[in-house]
N, C-alpha and C positions, 0 to 999 in steps of 0.2 A: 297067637303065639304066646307061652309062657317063657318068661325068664326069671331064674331064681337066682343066677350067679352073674354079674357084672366084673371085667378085670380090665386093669391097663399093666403095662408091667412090673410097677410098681404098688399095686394095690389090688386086694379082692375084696369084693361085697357081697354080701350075703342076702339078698331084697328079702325085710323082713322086719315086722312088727310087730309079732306077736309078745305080749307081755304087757301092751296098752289099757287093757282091762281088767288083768290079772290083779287082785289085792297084793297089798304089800311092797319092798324092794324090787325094783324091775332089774333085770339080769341081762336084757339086751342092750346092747352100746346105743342103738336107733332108738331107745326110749327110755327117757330121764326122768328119775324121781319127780324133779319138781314140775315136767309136763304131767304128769299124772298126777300132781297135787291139784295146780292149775284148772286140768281138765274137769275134774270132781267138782270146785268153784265154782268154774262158770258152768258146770250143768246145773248145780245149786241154785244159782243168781239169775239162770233162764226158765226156769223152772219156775222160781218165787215169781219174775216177771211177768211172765204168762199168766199166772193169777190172781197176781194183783193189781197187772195193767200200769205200772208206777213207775216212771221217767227216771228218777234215778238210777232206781233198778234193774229198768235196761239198758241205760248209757253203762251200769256197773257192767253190768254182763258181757256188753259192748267189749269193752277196759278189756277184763278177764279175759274172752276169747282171743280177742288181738295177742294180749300176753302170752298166752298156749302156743299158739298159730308162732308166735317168736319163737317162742322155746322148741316146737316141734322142727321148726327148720331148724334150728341148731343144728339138731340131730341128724340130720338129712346127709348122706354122702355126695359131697361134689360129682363125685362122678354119675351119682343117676340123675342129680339134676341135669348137670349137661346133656346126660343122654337124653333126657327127658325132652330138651331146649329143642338139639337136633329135629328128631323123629317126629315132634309136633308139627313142625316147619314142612315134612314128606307131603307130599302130594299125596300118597298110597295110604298114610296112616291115617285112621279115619276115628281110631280110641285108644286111649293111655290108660288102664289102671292100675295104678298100684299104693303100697300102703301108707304113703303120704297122702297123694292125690289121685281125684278120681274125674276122668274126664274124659266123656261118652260121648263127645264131639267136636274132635280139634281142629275142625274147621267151621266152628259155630263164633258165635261173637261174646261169650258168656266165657267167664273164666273158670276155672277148672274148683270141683270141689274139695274140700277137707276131707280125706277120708279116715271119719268118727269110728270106724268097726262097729257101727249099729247094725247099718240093715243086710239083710241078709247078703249082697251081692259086695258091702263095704270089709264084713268078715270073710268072706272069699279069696275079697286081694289083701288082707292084712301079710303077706308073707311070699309074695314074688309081684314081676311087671305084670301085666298081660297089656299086649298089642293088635287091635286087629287091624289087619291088611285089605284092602280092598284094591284087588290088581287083578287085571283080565287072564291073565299070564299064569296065574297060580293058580291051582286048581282047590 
């Protein structure tokens, strides 16, 4: 199941990230200049890492991501968190994705991924939930 729009009576959300990649000023509320400066950094610093294999430079990278990873929750609307919290907890839910987090087994022992908008399936959920259900019941 896709969901694009989340509400309570006091609030609507729009599930949606797109502008993560985009050069320049980001124009969506769920994504913040200085996440997208951040994020540029540590792709920089993981990237240097990897080829130069140099303990600094991945503890920097280290540093950088955590800092992203801060700033992207900022952004994050309480209420899909909580939805998030819920549904995971379902017996029936068996996958969460969407443009924060990507997590293809909520009943695995491994915590749920960053979702980078790299690969093909992480730009898919940039821009609503998807939930799959696994119930005898539903066709």
């Amino acid at each position: 199941m896709d969901v694009c729009y989340i509400a309570t009576p006091t609030e609507k959300v729009k599930i949606n990230r797109i502008g993560l990649l985009l050069k320049g000023h980001s124009n969506n509320p769920y994504v913040s200049d200085k996440e997208k400066t951040l994020r540029a950094e540590w792709q920089e610093l993981k990237a240097r890492a990897t080829r130069e294999k140099d303990v600094k430079t991945i503890d920097a990278a280290a540093e950088k991501r955590s800092e992203q990873v801060s700033e992207m929750e900022k952004s994050e609307p309480k209420i899909l968190r909580d939805l998030r919290a819920g549904l995971i907890r379902h017996c029936a839910v068996s996958q969460l994705l969407d443009p924060w987090y990507m997590n293809s087994n909520t009943h695995g022992t491994g915590a749920a991924n960053i979702n980078d908008q790299q690969s093909k399936v992480e730009k898919g959920h940039a821009h609503h939930l998807h939930i799959t259900i696994r119930e005898p019941g539903i066709i």
